[in-house]
C-alpha positions as CSV (number, residue, x, y, z in Angstrom):
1,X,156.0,-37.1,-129.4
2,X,157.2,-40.9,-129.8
3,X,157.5,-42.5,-127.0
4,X,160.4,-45.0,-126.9
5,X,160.9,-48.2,-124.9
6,X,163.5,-49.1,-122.7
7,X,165.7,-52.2,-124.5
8,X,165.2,-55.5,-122.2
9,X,168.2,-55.7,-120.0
10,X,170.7,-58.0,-121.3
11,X,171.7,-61.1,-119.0
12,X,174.5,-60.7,-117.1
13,X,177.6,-62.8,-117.7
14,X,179.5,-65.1,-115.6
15,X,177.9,-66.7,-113.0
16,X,174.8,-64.2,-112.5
17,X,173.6,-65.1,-115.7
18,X,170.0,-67.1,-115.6
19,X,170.4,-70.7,-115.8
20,X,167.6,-73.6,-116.9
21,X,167.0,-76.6,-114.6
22,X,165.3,-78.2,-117.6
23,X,168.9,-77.6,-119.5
24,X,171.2,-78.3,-116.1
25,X,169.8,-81.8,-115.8
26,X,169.9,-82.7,-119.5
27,X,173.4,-81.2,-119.5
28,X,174.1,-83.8,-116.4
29,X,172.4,-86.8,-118.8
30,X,174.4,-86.2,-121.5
31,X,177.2,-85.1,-120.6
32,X,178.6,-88.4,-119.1
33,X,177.3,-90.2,-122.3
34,X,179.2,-88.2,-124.7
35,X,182.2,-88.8,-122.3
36,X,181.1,-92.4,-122.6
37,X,181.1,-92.7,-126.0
38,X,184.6,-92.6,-127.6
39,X,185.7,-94.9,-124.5
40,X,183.2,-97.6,-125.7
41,X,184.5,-97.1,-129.2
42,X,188.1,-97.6,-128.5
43,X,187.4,-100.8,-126.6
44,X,185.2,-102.2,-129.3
45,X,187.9,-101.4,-131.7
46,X,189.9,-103.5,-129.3
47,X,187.6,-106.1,-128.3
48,X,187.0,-106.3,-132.2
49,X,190.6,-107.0,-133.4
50,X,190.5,-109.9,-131.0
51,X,187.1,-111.7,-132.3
52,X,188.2,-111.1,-136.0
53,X,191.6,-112.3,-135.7
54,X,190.4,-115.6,-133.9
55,X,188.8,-117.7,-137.2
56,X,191.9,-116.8,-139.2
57,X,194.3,-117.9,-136.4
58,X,192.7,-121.6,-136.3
59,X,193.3,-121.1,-140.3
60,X,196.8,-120.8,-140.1
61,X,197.0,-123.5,-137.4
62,X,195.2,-125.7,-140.3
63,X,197.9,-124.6,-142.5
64,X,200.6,-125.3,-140.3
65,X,199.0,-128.9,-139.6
66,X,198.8,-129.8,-142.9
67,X,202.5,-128.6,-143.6
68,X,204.0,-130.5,-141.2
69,X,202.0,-133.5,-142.1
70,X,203.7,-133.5,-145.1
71,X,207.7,-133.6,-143.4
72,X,208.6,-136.9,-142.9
73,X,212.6,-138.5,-141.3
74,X,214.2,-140.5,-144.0
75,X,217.8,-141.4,-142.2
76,X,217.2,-139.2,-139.5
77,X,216.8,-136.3,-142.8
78,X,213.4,-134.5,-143.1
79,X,212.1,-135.0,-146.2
80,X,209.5,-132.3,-147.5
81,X,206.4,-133.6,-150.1
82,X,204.9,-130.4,-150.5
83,X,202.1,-131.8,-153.4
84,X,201.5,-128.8,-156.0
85,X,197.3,-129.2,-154.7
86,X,199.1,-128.4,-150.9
87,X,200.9,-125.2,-152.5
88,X,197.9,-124.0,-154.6
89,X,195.6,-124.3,-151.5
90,X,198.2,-121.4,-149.7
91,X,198.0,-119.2,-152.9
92,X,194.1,-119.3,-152.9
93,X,193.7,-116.6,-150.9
94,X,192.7,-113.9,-153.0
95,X,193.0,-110.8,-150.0
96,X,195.6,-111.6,-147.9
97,X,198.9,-112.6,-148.9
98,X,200.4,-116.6,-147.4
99,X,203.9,-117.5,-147.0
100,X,205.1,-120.1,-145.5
101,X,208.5,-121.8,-144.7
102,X,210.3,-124.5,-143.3
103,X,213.2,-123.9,-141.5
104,X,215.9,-125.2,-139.2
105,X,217.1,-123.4,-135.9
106,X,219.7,-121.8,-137.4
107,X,217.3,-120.5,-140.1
108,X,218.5,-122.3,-143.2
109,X,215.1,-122.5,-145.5
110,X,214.5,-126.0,-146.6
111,X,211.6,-125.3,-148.1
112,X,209.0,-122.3,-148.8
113,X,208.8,-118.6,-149.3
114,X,212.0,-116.6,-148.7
115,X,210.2,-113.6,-148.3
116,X,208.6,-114.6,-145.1
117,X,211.1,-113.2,-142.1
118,X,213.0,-115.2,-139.9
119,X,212.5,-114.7,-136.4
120,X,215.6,-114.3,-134.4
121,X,214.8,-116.3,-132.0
122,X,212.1,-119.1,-131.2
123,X,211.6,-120.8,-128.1
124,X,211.0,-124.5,-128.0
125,X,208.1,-126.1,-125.9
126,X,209.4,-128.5,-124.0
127,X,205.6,-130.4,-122.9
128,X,203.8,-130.0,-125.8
129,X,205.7,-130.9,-129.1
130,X,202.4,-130.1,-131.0
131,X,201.5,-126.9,-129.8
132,X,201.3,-124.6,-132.6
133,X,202.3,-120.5,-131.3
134,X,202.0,-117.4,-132.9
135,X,204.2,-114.3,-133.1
136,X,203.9,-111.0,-135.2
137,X,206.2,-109.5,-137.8
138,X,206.5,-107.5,-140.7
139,X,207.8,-107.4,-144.6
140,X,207.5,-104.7,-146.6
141,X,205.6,-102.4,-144.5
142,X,203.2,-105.0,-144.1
143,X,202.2,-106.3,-140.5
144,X,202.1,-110.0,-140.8
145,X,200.2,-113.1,-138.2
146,X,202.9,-115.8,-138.4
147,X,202.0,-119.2,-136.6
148,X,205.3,-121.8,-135.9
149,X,205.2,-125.5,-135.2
150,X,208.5,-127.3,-134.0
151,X,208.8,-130.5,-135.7
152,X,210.9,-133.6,-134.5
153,X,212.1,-136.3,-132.1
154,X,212.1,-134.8,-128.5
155,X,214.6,-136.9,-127.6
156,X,216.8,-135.3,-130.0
157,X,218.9,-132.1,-129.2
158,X,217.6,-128.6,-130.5
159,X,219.7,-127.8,-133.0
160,X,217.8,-131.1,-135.2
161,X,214.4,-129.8,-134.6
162,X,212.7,-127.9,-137.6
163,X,210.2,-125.4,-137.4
164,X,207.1,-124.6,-139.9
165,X,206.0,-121.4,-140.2
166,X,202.9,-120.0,-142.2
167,X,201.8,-116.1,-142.0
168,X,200.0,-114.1,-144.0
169,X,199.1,-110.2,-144.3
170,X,196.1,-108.5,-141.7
171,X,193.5,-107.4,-144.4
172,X,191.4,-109.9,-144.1
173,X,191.2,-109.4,-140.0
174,X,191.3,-105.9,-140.7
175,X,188.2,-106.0,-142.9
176,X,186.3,-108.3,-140.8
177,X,187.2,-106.1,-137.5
178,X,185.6,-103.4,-139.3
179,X,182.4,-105.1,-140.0
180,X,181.8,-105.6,-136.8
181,X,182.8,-102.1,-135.4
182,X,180.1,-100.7,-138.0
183,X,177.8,-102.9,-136.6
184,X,178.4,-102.5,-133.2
185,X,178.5,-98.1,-134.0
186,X,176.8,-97.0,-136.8
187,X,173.2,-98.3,-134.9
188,X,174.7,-95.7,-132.0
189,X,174.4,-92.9,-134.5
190,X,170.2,-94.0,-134.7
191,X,169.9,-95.4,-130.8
192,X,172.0,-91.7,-129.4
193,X,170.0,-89.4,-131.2
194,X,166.8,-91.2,-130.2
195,X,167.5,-91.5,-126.7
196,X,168.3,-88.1,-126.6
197,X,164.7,-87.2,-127.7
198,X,163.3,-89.6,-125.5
199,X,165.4,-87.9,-122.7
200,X,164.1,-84.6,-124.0
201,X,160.7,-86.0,-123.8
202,X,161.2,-87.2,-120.3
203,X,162.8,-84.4,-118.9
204,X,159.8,-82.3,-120.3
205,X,156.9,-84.7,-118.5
206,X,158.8,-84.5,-115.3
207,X,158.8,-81.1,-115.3
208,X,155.3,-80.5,-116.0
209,X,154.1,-80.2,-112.4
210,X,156.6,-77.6,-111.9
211,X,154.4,-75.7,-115.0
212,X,151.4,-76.4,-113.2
213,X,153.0,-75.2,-110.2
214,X,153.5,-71.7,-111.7
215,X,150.5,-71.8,-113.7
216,X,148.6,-72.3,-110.2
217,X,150.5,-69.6,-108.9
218,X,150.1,-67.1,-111.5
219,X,146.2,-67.9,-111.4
220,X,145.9,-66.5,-108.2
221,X,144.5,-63.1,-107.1
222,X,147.1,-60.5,-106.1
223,X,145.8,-60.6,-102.5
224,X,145.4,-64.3,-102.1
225,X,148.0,-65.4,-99.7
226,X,146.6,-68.9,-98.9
227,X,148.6,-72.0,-98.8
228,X,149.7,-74.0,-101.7
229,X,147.9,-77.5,-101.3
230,X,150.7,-79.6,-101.4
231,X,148.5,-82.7,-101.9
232,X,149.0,-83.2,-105.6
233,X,152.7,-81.4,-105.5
234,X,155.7,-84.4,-106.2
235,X,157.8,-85.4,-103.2
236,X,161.0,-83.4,-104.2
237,X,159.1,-80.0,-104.6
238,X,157.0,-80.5,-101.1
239,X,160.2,-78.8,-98.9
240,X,160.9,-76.1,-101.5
241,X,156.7,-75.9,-101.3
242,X,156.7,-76.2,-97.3
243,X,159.2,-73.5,-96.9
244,X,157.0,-70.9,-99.8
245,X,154.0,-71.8,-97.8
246,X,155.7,-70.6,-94.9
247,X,156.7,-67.9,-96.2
248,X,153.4,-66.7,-97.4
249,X,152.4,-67.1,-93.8
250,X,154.9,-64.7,-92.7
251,X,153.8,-62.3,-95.5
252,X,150.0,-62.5,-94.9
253,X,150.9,-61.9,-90.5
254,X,152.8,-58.8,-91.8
255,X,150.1,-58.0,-94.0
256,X,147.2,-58.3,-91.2
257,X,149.5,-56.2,-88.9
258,X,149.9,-53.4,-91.5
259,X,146.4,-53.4,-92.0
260,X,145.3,-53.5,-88.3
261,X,147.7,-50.9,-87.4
262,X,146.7,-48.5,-90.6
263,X,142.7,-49.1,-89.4
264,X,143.7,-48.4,-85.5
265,X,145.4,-45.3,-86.3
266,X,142.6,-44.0,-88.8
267,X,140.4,-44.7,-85.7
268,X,141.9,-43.5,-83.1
269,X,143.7,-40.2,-84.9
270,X,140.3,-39.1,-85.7
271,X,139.3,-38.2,-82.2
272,X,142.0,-36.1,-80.9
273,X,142.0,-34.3,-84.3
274,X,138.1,-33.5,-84.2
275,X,139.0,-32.3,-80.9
276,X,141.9,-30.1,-81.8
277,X,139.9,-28.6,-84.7
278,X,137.0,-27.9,-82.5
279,X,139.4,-26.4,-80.2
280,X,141.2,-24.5,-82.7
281,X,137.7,-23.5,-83.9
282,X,136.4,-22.0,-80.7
283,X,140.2,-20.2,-80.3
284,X,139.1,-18.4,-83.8
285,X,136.2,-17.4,-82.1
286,X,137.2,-16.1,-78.5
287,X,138.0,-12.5,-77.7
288,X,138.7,-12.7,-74.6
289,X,143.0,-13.4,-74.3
290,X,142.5,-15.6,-70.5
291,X,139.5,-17.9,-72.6
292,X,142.3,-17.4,-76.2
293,X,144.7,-18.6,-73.5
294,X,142.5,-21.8,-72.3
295,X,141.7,-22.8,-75.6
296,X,145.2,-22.8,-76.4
297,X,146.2,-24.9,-73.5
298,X,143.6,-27.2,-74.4
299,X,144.7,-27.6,-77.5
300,X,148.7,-28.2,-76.7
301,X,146.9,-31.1,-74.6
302,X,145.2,-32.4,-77.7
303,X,148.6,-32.3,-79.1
304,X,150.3,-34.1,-76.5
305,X,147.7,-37.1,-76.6
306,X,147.4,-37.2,-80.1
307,X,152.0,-37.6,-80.1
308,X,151.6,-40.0,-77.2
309,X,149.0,-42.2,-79.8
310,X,151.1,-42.2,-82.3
311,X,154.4,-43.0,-80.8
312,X,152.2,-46.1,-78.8
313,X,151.0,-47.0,-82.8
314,X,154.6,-46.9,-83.7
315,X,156.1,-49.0,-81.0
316,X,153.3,-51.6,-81.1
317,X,153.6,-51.7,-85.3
318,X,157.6,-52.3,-84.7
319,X,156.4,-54.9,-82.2
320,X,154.5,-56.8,-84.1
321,X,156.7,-56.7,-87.2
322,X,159.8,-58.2,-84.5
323,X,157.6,-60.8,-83.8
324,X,157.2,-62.1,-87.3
325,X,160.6,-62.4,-88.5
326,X,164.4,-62.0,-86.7
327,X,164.8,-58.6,-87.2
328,X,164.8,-57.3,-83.5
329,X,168.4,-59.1,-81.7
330,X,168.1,-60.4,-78.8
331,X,171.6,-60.4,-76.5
332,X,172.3,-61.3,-73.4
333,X,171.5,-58.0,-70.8
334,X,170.7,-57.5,-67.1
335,X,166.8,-56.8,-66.4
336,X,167.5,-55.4,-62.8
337,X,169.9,-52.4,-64.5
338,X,168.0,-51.8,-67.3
339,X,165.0,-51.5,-64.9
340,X,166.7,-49.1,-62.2
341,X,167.8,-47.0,-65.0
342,X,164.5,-46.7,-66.2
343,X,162.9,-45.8,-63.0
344,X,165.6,-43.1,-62.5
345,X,163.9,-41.3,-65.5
346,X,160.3,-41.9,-64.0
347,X,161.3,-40.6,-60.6
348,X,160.3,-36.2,-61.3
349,X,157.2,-37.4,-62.8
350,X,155.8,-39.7,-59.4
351,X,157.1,-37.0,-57.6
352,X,154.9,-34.8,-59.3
353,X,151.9,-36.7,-58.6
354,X,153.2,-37.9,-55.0
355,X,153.1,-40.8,-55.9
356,X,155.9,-43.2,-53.7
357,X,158.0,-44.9,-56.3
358,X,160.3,-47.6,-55.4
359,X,162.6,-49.7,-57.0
360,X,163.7,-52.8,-54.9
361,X,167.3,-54.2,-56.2
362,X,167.3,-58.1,-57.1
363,X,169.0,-60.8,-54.9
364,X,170.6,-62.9,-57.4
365,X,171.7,-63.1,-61.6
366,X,168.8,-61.4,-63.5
367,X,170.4,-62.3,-67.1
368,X,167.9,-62.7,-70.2
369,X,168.6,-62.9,-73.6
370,X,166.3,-59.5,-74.6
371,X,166.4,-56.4,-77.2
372,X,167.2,-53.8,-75.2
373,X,165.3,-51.0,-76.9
374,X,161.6,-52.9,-77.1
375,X,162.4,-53.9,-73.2
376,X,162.6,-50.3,-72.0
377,X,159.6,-49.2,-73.9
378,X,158.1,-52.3,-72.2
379,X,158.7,-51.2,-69.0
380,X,157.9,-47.5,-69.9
381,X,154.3,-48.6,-70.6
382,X,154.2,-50.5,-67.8
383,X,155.2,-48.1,-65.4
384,X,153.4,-45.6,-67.5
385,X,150.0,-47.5,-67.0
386,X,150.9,-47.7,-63.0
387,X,151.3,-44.3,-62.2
388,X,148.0,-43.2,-64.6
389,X,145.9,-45.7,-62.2
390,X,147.7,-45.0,-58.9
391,X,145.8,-41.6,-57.0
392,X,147.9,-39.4,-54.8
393,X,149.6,-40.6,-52.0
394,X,149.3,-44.1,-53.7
395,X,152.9,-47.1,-53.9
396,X,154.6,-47.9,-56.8
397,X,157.2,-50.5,-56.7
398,X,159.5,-51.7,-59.2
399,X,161.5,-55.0,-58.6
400,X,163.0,-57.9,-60.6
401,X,163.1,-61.4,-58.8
402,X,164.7,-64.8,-60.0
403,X,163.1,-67.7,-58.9
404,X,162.4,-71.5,-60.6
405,X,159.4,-72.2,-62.2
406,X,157.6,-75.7,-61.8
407,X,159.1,-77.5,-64.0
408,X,162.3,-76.8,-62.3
409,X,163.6,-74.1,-64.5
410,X,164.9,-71.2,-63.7
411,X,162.9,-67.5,-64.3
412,X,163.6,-63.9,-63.9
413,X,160.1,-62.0,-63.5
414,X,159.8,-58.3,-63.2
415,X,156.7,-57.0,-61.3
416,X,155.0,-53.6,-61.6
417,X,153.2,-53.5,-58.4
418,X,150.8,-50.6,-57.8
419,X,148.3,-49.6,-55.2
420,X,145.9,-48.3,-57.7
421,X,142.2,-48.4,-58.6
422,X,143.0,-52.2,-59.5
423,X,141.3,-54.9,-61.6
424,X,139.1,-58.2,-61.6
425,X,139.5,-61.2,-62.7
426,X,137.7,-60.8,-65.9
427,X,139.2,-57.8,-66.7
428,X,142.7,-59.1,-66.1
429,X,142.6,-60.4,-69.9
430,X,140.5,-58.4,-71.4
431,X,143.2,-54.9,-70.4
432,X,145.6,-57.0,-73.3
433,X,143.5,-56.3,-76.1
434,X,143.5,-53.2,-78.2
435,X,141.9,-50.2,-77.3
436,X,140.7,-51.4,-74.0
437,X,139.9,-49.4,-71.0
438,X,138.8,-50.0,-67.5
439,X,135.2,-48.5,-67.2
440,X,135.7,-46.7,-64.0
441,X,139.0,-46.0,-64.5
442,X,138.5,-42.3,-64.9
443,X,142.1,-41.2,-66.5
444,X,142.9,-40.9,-70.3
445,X,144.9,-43.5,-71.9
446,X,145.3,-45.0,-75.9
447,X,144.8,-48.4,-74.3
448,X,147.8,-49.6,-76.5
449,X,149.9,-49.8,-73.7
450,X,149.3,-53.3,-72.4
451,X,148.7,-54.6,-75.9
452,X,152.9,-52.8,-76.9
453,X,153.8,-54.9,-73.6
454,X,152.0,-58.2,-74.8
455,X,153.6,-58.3,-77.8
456,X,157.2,-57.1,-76.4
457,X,156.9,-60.0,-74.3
458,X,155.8,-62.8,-77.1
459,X,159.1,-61.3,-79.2
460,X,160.9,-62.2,-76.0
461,X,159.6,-66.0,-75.4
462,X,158.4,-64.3,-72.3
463,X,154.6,-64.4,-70.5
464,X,152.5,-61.3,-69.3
465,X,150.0,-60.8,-66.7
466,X,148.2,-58.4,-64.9
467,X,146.5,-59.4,-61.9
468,X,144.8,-58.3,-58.4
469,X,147.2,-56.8,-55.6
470,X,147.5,-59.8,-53.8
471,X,148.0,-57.3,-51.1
472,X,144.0,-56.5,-51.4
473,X,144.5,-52.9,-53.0
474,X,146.0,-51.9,-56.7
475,X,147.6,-54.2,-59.3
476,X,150.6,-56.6,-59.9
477,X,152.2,-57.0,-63.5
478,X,154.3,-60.0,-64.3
479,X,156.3,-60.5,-67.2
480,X,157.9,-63.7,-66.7
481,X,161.2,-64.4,-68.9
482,X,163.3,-67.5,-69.6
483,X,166.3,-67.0,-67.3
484,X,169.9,-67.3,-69.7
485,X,171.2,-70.4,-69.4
486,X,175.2,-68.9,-69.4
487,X,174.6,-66.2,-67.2
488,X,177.8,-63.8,-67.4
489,X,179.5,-62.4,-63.7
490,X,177.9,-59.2,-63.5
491,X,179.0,-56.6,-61.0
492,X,177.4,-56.4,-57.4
493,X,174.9,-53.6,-57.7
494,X,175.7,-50.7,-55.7
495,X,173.5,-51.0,-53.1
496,X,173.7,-47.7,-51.2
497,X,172.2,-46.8,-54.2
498,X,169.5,-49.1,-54.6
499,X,168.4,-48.4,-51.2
500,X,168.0,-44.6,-51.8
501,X,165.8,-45.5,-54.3
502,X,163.6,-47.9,-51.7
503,X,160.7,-45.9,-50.6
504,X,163.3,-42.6,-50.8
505,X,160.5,-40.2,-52.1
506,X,159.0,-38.2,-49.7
507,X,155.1,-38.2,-48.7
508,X,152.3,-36.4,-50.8
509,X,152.1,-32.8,-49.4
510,X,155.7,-32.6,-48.4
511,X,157.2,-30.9,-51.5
């Protein structure tokens, strides 16, 4: 049978389609350029027209000059000696057509071309008798440059002035405007392309650490979780570096937690199995139904131990995976309710050892910012741990004070106090660690249960400790939490029954 392969997905349109920084920035380059570019065109057409028109105006001035120099007054009548080498001199040009004329205000030719227009109206200088102007017009569908001289007395009225006027046709301009747009453009159609390659070029050097980056990264083993060394990484990648480096972090804690909790439960499942199949074993073997019956017993407690492991495993692997990332809420809760609910469920099982539980209600605001769910299993192992270590007849109290720490700010501490077998010193840190038991203890425990509250507490910004009984006898644990700064109005706790719960249970032997 063939087998057949699945066709690459095709990239998804719109905006979930995958985009190239290398093509986004040289998008951003040239993109602005090619915007650019038709605006600098137009404005060197414009800028052209001006600087080619400029020589040929100053030769129409000349022409003008040398046509007026040629009027003279003879009895206050202009006289025109327009020499044939004057004329032939206007007819030279062998591009543009010349006309010229002279004129009076009322536009009666004296002399000159009739075909060059008259304009309707021509305002006379009054300073500057000399000045030569220029105007535009047009004769047969030709655009014409016309420059005009007035020519007389200025103390005479307007209407004896003349005025010479010489214009010719725009090809020459035209031609020479060219010229110098092609020289000014077509070196843009060599300089573009080739600062686009040397753009391409750039953009491809700049983005070679980011090839080394990924060639560095793909070089790695599949377990190495290491750092990147940002020591050789460019300035704009070390945040985007910073922040995968901290990720990596957060992926190699989760890692060692999944690994520590997968090696703690292979090593501590083994020994209530062994003894379950040992149990089960002699069961096989046992005739007798009161020993069949013992053996069974023993083995629903082999059971129980080996749930009570594995729910401790549980609640200290969901510890530690709170800790590393925000995936446990905290929200703003009462630690003195949650506690007296939680000594209400503890209450049948003291009793059943006589044990004297207690619960003493709190004085003032006992808001925290907390989880709700890892608190209670907090408090569960704690109380848990108490009443394992606490013989008959022995006090357990449960209370939650507020108080301000030394640097003035304020706390809410729930104790555990017990009048156990108690600890030292030295052993008052090592009880955190995993696995740990007190020699002499003499009860069974996972010793998980301090290690779940540790780590409850760290999740909560919070500090434990267990320490001697200042009281000389048993043990006191601390947790101490940051109190919340915008404590809510909570309702007065009913104390009739809070003070059932103080030292309500009745002596060992009396039940």
């Amino acid at each position: 049978m063939k087998s057949r392969k699945n066709p690459a997905p095709a990239a998804k349109e719109g905006g979930d389609a995958q985009r190239s920084l290398f093509g986004e920035i040289l998008d951003w380059m040239l993109a602005p350029l090619l915007f650019v570019w038709p605006i600098s065109i137009a404005i060197t057409h414009y800028f052209a027209n001006i600087v080619a028109g400029y020589p040929y105006d100053q030769a129409l001035r000349e022409n003008v000059n040398a046509i007026a120099r040629q009027i003279r007054y003879s009895d206050s009548k202009p006289v025109i000696n327009l020499s044939g080498s004057a004329r032939a001199v206007l007819r030279a040009d062998e591009v543009d057509s010349v006309y010229f004329h002279v004129i009076t205000r009322e536009g009666t030719r004296l002399a000159g071309d009739k075909e060059l227009p008259v304009a309707p109206e021509l305002v006379r200088p009054r300073d500057d008798t000399g000045e030569i102007s220029f105007r535009d017009g047009e004769f047969n569908g030709q655009d014409l440059r016309i420059a005009y001289q007035f020519l007389a007395d200025p103390n005479r009225p307007d209407d004896r002035w003349l005025v010479v006027e010489v214009g010719e046709t725009l090809e020459k301009r035209s031609q020479l405007a060219n010229k110098i747009i092609a020289s000014v453009i077509l070196p843009q159609f060599v300089i573009i392309p080739l600062a686009v390659i040397l753009v391409w070029f750039g953009l491809s050097q700049g983005l070679k650490p980011l090839t080394k980056l990924r060639s560095r990264i793909e070089a790695r083993r599949p377990g190495d979780l290491s750092p990147i060394n940002t020591r050789k990484v460019p300035e704009e990648l070390q945040p985007l570096i910073e922040a995968f480096n901290g990720m990596l972090e957060r992926m190699e804690r989760n890692m060692e937690a999944q690994t520590r909790f997968i090696a703690d439960a292979a090593h501590q499942m083994r020994t209530p199995l062994t003894g379950l199949k040992t149990q089960a074993q002699l069961a096989m073997r046992e005739n007798d139904p009161e020993r069949l019956l013992y053996a069974l017993r023993q083995m629903a407690g082999a059971v129980d131990r080996a749930s009570h492991l594995v729910n401790q495993l549980l609640t200290l692997a969901r510890a530690e995976a709170g800790s590393g990332a925000a995936s446990q809420p905290l929200a703003p809760m009462n630690l003195d309710k949650l506690l007296r609910e939680i000594v209400e469920d503890w209450v049948m099982r003291a009793l059943e050892n006589y044990i004297d539980m207690g619960y003493e209600p709190a004085d003032g605001a006992t808001e925290i910012e907390g989880n709700s769910f890892l608190l209670r299993e907090m408090i569960n192992n704690l109380i848990d741990n108490a009443l394992r270590y606490t013989p008959v007849g022995g006090l357990v109290t449960c209370r939650v004070v507020r108080r301000r720490s030394e640097g003035g700010e304020s706390e809410v501490v729930l104790e555990i106090e017990d009048s156990g077998i108690g600890i030292t010193e030295e052993q008052s840190e090592l009880v955190f660690e995993r696995f740990y038991r007190v020699d002499d203890a003499g009860t069974e425990g996972s010793g998980l249960g301090l290690p779940i509250v540790r780590e409850i507490a760290e999740l909560h910004h919070a500090q434990a400790s267990l320490r001697p009984n200042p009281k000389g006898q048993g043990s006191i644990a601390r947790v101490v939490f940051p109190a919340y700064q915008e404590p809510r109005p909570e309702l007065a706790e009913d104390a009739p029954l809070a003070s059932a719960w103080n030292r309500s249970l009745p002596p060992p032997g009396s039940v």
